[in-house]
C-alpha positions as CSV (number, residue, x, y, z in Angstrom):
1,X,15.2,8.7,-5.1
2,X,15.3,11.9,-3.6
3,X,14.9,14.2,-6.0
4,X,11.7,12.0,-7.1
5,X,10.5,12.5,-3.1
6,X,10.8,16.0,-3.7
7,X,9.6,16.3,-6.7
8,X,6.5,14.8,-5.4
9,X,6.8,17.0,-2.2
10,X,5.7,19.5,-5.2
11,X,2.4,19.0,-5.9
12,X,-0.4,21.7,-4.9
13,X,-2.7,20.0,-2.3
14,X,-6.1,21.0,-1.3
15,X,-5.5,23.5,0.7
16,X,-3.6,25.2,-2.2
17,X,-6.9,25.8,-3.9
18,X,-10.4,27.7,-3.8
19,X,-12.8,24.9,-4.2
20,X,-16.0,27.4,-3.0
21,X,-19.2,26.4,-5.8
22,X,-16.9,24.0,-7.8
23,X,-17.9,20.9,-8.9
24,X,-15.2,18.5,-7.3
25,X,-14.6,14.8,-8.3
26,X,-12.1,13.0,-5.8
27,X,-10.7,9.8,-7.0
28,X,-10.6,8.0,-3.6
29,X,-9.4,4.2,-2.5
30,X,-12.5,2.0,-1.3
31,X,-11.1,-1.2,-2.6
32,X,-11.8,-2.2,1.0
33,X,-11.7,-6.2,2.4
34,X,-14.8,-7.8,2.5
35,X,-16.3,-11.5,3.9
36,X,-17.8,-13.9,2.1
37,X,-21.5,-11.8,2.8
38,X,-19.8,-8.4,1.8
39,X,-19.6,-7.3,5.0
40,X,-16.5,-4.6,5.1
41,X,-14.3,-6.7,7.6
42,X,-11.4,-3.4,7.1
43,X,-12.9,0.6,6.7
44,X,-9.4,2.1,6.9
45,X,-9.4,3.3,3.4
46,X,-12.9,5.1,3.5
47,X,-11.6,6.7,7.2
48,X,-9.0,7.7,5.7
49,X,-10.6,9.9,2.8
50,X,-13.1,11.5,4.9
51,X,-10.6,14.4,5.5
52,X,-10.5,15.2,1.9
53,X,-14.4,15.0,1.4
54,X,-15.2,16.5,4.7
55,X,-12.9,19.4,3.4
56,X,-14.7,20.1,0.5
57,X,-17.9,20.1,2.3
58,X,-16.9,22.4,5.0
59,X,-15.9,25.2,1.9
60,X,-18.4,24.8,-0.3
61,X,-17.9,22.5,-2.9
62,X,-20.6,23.0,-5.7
63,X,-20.9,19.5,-5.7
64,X,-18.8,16.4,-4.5
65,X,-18.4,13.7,-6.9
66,X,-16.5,10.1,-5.6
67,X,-14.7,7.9,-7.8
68,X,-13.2,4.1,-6.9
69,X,-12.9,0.4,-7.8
70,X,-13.2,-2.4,-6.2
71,X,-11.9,-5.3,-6.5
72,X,-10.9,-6.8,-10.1
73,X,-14.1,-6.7,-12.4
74,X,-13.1,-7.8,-16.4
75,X,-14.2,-4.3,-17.3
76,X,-17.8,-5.2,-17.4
77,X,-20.8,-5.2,-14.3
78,X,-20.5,-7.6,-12.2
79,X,-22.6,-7.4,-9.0
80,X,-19.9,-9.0,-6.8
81,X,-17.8,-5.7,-7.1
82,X,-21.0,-3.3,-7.0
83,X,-20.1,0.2,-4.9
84,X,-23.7,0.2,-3.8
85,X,-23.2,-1.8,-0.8
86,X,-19.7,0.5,0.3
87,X,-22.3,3.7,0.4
88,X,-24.0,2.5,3.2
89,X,-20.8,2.7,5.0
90,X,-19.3,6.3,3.3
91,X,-22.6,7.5,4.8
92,X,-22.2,6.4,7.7
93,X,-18.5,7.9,8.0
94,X,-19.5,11.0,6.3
95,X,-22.8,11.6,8.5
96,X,-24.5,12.6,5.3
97,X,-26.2,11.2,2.4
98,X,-24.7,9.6,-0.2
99,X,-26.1,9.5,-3.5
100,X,-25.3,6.5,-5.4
101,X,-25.2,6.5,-9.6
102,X,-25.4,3.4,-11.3
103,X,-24.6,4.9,-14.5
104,X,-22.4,8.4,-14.4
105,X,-22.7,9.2,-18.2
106,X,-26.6,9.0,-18.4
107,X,-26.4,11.0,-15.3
108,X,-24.1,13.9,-16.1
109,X,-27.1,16.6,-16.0
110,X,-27.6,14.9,-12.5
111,X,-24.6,15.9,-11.3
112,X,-23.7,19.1,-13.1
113,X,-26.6,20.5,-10.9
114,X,-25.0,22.9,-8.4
115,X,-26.1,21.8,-4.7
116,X,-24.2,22.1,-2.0
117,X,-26.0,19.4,0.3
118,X,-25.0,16.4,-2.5
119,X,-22.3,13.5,-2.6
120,X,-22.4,11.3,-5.3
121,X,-20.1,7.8,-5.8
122,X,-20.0,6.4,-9.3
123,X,-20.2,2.5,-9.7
124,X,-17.0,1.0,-9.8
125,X,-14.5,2.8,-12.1
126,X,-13.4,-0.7,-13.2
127,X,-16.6,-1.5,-14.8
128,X,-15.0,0.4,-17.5
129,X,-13.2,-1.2,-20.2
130,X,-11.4,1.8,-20.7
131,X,-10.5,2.7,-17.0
132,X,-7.2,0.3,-16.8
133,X,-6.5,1.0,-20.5
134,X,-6.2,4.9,-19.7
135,X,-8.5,5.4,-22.5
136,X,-9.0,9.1,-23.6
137,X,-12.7,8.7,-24.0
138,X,-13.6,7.9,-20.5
139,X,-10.9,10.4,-19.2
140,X,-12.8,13.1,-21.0
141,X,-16.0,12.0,-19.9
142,X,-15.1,11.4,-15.8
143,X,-13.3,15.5,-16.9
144,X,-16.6,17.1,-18.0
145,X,-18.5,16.4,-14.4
146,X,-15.9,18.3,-12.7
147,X,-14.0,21.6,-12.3
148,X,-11.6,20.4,-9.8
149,X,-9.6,16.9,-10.1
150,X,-8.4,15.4,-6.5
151,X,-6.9,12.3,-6.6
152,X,-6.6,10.7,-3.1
153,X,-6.5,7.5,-3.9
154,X,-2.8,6.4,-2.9
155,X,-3.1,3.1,-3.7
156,X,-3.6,2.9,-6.7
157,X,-1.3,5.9,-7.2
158,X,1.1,3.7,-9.3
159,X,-1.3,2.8,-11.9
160,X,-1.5,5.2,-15.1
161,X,-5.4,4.3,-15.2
162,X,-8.1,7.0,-16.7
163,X,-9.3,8.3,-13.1
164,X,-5.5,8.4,-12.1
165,X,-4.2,9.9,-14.8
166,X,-5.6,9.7,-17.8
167,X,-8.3,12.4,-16.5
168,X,-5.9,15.0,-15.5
169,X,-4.7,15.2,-19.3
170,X,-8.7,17.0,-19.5
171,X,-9.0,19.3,-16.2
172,X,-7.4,22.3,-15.7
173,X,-7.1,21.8,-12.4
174,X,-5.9,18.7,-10.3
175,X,-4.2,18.6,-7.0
176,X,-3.7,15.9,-4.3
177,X,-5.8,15.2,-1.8
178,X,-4.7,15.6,2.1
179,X,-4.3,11.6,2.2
180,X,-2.1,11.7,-0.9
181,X,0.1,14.3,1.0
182,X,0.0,12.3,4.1
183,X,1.5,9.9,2.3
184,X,4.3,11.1,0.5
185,X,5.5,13.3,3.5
186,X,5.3,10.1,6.3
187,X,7.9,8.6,3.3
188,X,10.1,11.7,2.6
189,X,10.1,11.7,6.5
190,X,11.9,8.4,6.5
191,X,13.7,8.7,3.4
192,X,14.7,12.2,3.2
193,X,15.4,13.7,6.4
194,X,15.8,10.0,8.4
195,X,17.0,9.7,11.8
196,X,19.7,7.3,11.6
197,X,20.1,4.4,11.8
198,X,17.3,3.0,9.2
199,X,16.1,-0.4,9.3
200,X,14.4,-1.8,6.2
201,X,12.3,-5.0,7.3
202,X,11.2,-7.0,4.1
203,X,9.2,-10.3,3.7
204,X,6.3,-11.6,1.8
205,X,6.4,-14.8,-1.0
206,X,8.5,-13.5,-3.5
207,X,12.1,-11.8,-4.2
208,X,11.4,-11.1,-7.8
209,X,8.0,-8.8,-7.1
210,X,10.7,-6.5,-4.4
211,X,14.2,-6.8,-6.2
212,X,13.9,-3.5,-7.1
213,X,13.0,-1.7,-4.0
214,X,15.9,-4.4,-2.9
215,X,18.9,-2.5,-5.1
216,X,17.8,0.4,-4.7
217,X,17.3,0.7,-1.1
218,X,21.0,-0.8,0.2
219,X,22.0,3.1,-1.0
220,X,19.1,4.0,1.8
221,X,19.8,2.0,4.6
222,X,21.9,0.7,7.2
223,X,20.1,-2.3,8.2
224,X,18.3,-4.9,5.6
225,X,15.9,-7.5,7.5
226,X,14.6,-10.1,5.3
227,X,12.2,-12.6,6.5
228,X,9.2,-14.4,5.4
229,X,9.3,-16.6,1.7
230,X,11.6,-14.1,0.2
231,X,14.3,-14.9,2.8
232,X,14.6,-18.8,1.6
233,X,15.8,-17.4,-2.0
234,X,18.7,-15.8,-0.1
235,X,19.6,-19.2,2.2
236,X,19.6,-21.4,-1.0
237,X,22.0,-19.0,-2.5
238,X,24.0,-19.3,0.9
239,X,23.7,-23.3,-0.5
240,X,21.3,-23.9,2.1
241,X,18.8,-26.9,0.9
242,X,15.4,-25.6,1.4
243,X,13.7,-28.9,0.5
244,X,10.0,-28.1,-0.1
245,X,10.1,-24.2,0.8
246,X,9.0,-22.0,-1.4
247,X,12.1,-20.4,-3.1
248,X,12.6,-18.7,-6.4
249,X,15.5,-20.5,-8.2
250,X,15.5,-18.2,-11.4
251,X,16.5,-15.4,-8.4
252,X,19.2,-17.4,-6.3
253,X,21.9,-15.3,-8.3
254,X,20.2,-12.2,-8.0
255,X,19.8,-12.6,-4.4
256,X,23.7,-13.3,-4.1
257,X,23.8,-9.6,-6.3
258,X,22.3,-8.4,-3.1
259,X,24.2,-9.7,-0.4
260,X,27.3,-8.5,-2.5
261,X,26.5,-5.9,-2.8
262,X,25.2,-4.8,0.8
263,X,29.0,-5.5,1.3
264,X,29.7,-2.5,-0.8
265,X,27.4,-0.2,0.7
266,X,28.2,-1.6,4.3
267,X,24.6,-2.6,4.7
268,X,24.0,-5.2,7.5
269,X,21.8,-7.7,6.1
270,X,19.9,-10.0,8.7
271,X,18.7,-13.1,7.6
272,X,16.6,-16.3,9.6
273,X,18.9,-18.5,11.9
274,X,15.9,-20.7,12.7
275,X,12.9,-21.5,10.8
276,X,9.3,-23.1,11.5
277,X,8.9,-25.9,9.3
278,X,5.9,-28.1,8.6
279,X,5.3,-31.3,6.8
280,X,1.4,-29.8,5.4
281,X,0.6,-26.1,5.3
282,X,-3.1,-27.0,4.8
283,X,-3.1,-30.5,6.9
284,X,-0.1,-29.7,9.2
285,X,0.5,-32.8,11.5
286,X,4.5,-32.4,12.3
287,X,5.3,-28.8,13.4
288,X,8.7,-27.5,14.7
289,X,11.7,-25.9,14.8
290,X,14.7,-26.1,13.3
291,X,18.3,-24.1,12.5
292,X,18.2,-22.3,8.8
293,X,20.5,-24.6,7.5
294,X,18.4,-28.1,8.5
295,X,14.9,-28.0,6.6
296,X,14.6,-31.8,6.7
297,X,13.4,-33.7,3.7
298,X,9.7,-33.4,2.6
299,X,9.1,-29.9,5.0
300,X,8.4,-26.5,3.8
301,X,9.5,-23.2,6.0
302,X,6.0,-21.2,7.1
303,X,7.9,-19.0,9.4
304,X,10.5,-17.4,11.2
305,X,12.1,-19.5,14.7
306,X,12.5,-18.0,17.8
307,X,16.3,-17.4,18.1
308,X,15.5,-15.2,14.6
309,X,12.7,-13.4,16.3
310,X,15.6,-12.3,19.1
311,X,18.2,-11.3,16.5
312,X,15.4,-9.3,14.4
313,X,14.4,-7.6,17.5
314,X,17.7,-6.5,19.0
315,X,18.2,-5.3,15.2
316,X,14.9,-3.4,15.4
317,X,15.5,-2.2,18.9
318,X,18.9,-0.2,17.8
319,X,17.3,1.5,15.0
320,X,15.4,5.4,14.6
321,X,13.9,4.1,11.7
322,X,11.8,1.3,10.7
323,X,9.9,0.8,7.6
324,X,8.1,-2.4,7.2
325,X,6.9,-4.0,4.1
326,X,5.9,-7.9,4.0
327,X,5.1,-10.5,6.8
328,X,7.2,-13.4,8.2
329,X,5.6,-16.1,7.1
330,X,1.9,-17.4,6.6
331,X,0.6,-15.0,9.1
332,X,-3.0,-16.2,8.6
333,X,-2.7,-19.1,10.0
334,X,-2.5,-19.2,13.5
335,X,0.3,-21.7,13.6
336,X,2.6,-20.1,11.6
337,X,1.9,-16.3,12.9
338,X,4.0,-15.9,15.8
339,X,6.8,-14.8,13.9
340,X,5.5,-11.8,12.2
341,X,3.3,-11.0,15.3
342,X,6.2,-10.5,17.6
343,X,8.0,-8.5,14.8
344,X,5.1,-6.0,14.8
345,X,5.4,-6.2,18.5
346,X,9.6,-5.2,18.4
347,X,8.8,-2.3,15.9
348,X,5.5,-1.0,18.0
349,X,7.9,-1.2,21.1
350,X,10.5,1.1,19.4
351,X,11.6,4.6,20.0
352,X,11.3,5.1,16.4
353,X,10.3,6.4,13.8
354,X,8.0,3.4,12.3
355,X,6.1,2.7,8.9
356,X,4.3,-0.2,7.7
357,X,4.0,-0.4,3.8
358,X,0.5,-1.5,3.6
359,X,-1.2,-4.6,2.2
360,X,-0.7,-7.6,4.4
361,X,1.8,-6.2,7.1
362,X,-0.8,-3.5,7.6
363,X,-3.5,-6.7,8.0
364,X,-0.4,-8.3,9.9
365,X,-0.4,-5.1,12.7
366,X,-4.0,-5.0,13.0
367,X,-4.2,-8.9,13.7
368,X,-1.5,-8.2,16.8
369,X,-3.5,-4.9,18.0
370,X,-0.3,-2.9,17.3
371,X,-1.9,-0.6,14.8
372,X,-1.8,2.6,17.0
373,X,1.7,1.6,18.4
374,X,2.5,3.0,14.4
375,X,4.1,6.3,13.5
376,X,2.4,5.4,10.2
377,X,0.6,2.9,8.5
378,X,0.1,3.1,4.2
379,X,-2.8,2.6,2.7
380,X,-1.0,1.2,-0.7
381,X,1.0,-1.6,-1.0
382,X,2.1,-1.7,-4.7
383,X,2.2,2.0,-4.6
384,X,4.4,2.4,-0.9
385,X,6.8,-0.5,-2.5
386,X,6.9,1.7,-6.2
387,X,7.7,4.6,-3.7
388,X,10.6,3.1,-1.9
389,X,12.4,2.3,-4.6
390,X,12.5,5.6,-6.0
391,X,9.9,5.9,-8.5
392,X,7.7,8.9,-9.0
393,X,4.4,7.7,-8.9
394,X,1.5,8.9,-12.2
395,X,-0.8,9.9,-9.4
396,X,1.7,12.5,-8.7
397,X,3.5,13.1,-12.2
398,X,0.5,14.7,-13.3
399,X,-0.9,17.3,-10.8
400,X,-0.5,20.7,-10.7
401,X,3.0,21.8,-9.0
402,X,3.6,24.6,-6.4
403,X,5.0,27.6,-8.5
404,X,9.1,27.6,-7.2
């Protein structure tokens, strides 16, 4: 794991460049969260990407050419993922027009024309066939509209996809962007050269999508804090019954791997004591709480209990490092959200050093107003979990490296 850190520590950035009356196209991350009207309801990913753009604008760029998806088109157009509507807000970041293109290869002329005063966005990337089959034909074609390759786009830097990788293969030069640095460093920060002792806190629905980060971590850490869905896989293989919870059984011997082997690495592993339980998730009418070991018959856990809360917290509170990736339990319903609230509340009320791994505990620490209260928040969560457990990431393997 730390030699991958490092490795990715390596890259040349932005700053490592001349990027004066080059043509620049920056694969950024505007996946963002809309409503059902596709109104942005989250612009965190566009804010942070304006430091990247804004950089190339202040020195020059030739020209300043965006890249993203959106959501999960089936490689085809499909006007519910459409960019166009995201422009209005990147201009509105930016302060600066934003020219939107519809069609990039019928408008490569467009674009090759040196200006200094234009920002283009392509239509979603994922409108592509070829974009999530890293084919070589639409890497070569995203290449020939550019000089200078940036990828910024952290989140979907653990995809091997033609605007995250595939396009490097055709630029001579490619180097992160200042988000994609921000990234890795918050990460070494924690990883590398961590003030002791480190807390992992882990939850979400499923052990098998984090098993993993899981074994690889317990080398990492002192302190493993499991909450949340993934938590009731470890009390049924403590032979808890967990009546209607949602448990994997194909993983109740793999979490017992675990908990032997935190034993071995003389990791503390925390676990719920108490659990909110519910007879409906979607029609609750019987809501309470009771000890870990006491689901009764025809409930369901949605959350963590308020003696686990207290033993989380005084875990958290003796900790100088904190990285947090999943939530307690179904934090968007307001019934079932007071667990993972107050556990954003413990970590934002630490003297530590404090990451959220993105996705839904990022949504989880906005929702409890604790997002500034955060040494860092990620902007990936597939990508922040592939980082953790030691991976070195294709939006990284393929960038140019700082000469040693």
């Amino acid at each position: 794991m730390s030699s991958n850190l490092a490795y990715m520590q390596g890259v040349k950035s932005l700053k490592d460049i001349d990027v004066s009356g080059k043509r620049v196209l920056i694969r950024v991350d505007f996946n963002v969260p809309v409503d059902s009207h596709a109104n942005i309801t989250d612009d965190r990913r566009i804010r942070a990407a304006l430091a990247t753009i804004n950089y190339c604008i202040d020195h020059n760029a030739c020209s300043i050419t965006l890249v993203s998806h959106f959501g999960s088109p089936k490689g085809a157009f499909d006007e519910k993922y459409s960019l166009k509507s995201i422009s209005k807000r990147v201009e509105r970041l930016l302060q600066k027009k934003v020219e939107f293109i519809s069609d990039f290869e019928n408008s490569k002329n467009e674009i090759a024309q040196c200006s200094l005063e234009r920002v283009f966005l392509l239509e979603n990337i994922r409108f592509h066939e070829g974009e999530k089959q890293n084919d070589a034909e639409l890497s070569k074609k995203l290449a020939s509209i550019c000089d200078i390759y940036v990828n910024d786009a952290f989140g979907t830097a653990h995809r091997k996809h033609a605007s995250t990788y595939g396009i490097t293969e055709f630029v001579q030069t490619k180097v992160a962007g200042f988000l994609m640095m921000k990234e890795i460093e918050a990460f070494s920060k924690a990883l590398l050269t961590p003030t002791r002792p480190i807390a992992l806190v882990v939850g979400g629905s499923k052990i098998s999508s984090k098993i993993t980060l899981l074994k690889e971590v317990l080398q990492k850490v002192d302190k493993l804090i499991i909450g949340g869905a993934m938590s009731n896989t470890f009390l049924k293989a403590l032979g808890y019954d967990m009546q209607d919870s949602l448990y994997e059984e194909d993983y109740v011997h793999t979490a017992l791997d675990v908990l032997n082997a935190s034993r071995e690495y003389g990791v503390k592993i925390y676990l719920p004591v108490d659990l909110v339980i519910t007879d409906s998730v979607e029609n609750p009418v019987d809501v309470r709480v009771v000890p870990a070991q006491d689901v009764l018959e025809g409930f369901k856990a949605v959350d963590i209990g308020p003696a686990t809360v207290k033993l989380f917290s005084e875990a958290i509170g003796m900790s100088n490092t904190i990285i947090w990736n999943g939530p307690m339990g179904i934090y968007e319903i307001d019934k079932f959200s007071k667990g993972t609230f107050k556990i954003a509340n413990a970590i934002a009320d630490c003297y530590a050093y404090t990451i959220v791994g993105g996705g839904d505990t990022a949504d989880a620490v906005d929702r409890a107003s604790e997002a500034e209260n955060f040494s860092f928040i990620s902007t990936g969560g597939g990508a922040s979990l592939e980082l953790l457990e030691g991976k070195i990431l294709p939006g990284f393997s393929n960038l140019d490296r700082i000469k040693e």
